[in-house]
C-alpha positions in Angstrom: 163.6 104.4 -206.8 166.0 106.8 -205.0 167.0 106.0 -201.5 164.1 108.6 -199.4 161.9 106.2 -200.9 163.3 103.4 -200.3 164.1 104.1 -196.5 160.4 104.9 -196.4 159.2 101.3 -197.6 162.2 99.7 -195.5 160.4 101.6 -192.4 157.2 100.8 -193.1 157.6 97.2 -193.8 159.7 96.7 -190.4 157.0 98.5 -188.7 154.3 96.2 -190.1 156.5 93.6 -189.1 157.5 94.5 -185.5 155.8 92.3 -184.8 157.4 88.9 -185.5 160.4 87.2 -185.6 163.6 88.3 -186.1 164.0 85.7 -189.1 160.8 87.7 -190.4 162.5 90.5 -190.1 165.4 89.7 -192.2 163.6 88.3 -194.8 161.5 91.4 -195.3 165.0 93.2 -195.2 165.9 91.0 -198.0 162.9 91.5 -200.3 163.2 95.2 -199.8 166.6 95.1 -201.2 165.4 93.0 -204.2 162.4 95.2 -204.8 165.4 98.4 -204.9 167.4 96.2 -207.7 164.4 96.1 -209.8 163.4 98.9 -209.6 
C-alpha cells in the first residue's frame, strides 16, 4: 500500500468518524497504521 493510498483510507475513516470521540478517533488512527504494516 503506498502512502496516496493510505492517506486516502486515513481521510476517509476520520471523516466517517467525525463524528465521535476523540478516543474513537485515535483508535481508528491506530488500526489504520496496523492495516499499512500488513499490507
Amino acid at each position: 500500500m503506498d502512502a496516496v493510498t493510505y492517506q486516502n483510507i486515513f481521510l476517509y475513516r476520520q471523516i466517517t468518524c467525525s463524528l465521535k470521540s476523540r478516543k474513537r478517533k485515535a483508535d481508528i488512527r491506530a488500526d489504520a497504521i496496523a492495516d499499512l504494516k500488513i499490507e
